[in-house]
C-alpha positions as a Markdown table, in Angstrom:
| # | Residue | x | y | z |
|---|---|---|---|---|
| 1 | Unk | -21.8 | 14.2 | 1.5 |
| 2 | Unk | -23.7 | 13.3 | -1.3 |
| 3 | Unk | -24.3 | 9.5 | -1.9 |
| 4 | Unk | -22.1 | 9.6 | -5.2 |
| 5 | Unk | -19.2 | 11.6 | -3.9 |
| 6 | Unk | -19.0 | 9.0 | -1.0 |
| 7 | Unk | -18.7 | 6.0 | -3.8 |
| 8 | Unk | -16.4 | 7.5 | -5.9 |
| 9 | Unk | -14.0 | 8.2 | -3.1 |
| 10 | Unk | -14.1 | 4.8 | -1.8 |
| 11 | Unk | -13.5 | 3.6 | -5.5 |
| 12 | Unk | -10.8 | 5.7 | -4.9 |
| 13 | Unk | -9.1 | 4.7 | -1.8 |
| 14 | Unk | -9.6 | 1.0 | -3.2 |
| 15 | Unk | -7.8 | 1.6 | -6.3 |
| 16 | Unk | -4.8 | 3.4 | -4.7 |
| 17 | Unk | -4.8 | 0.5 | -1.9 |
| 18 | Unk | -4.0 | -2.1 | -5.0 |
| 19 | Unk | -2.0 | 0.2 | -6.7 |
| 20 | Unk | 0.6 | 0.7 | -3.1 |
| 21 | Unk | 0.6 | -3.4 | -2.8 |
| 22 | Unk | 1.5 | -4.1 | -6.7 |
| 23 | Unk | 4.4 | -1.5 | -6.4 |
| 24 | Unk | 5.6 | -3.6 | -2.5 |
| 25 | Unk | 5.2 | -6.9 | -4.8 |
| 26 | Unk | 6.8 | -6.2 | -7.8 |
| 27 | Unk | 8.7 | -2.8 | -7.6 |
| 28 | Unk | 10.8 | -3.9 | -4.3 |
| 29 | Unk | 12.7 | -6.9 | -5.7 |
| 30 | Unk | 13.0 | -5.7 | -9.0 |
| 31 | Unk | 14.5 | -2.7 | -7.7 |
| 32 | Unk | 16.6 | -4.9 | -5.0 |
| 33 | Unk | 17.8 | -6.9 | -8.1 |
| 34 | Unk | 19.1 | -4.3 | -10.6 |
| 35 | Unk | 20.4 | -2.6 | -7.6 |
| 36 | Unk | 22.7 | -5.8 | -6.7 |
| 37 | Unk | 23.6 | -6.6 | -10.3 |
| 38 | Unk | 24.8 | -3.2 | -11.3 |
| 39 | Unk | 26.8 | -2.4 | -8.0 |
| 40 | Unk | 28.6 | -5.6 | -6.7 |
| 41 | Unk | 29.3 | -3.7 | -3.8 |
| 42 | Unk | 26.2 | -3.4 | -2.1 |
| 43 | Unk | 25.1 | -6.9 | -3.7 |
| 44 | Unk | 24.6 | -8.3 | 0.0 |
| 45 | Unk | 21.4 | -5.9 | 0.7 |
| 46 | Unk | 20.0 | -7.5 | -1.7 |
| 47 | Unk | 17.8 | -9.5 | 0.9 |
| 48 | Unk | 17.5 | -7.5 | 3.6 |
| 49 | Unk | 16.1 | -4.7 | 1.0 |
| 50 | Unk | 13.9 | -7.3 | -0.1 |
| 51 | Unk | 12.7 | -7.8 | 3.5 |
| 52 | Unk | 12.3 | -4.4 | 4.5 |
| 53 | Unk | 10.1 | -3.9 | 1.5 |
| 54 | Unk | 8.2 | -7.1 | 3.2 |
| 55 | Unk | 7.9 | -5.2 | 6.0 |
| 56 | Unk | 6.6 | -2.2 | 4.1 |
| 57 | Unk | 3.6 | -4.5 | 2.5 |
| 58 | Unk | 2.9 | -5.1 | 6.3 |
| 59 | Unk | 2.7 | -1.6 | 7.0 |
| 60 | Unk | 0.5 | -1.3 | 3.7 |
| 61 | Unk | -1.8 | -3.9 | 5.1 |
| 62 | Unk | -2.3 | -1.8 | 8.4 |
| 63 | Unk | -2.9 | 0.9 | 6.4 |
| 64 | Unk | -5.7 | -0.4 | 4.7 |
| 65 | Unk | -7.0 | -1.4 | 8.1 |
| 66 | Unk | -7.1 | 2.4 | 9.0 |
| 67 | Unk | -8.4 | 3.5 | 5.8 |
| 68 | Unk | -11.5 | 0.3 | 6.4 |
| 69 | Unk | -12.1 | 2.1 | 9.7 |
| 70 | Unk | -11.8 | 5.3 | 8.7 |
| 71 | Unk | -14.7 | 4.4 | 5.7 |
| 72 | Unk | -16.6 | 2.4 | 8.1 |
| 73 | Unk | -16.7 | 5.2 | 10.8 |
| 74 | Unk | -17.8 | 8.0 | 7.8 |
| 75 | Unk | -20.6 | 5.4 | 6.9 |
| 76 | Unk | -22.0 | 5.2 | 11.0 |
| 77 | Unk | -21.5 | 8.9 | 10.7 |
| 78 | Unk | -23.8 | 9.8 | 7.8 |
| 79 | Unk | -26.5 | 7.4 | 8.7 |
| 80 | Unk | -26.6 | 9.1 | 12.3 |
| 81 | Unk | -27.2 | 12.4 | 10.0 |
């Protein structure tokens, strides 16, 4: 691949990376909140939805440790090219 394809798609990856942990940060609770407040009945998932979205931003950290060695194994291939 050409030098400047290879930069812009990591660019890329990187972006969407920050992009999927803002939205496990601020979009679960939020979400969790409104959720509780405008239907009393389900008000006690509150937390748990709250954790499961924790447990989602761990799944989103492992998934950038794919995508690193995924990028790092691309950059071993094109130098044995």
């Amino acid at each position: 691949m050409h030098q400047a394809t290879v930069v812009i798609l990591k660019a890329l990856i990187a972006a969407l990376l920050a992009l999927l942990l803002a939205c496990q940060v601020f979009i679960v609770p939020t979400v969790a909140a409104q959720s509780a407040w405008h239907y009393h009945e389900i008000a006690y998932l509150q937390i748990p939805g709250i954790v499961v979205g924790a447990g989602l931003s761990l799944l989103v950290v492992m998934l950038r440790g794919l995508l690193r060695t995924a990028w790092r194994l691309e950059q071993d291939l094109s130098e044995a090219i």
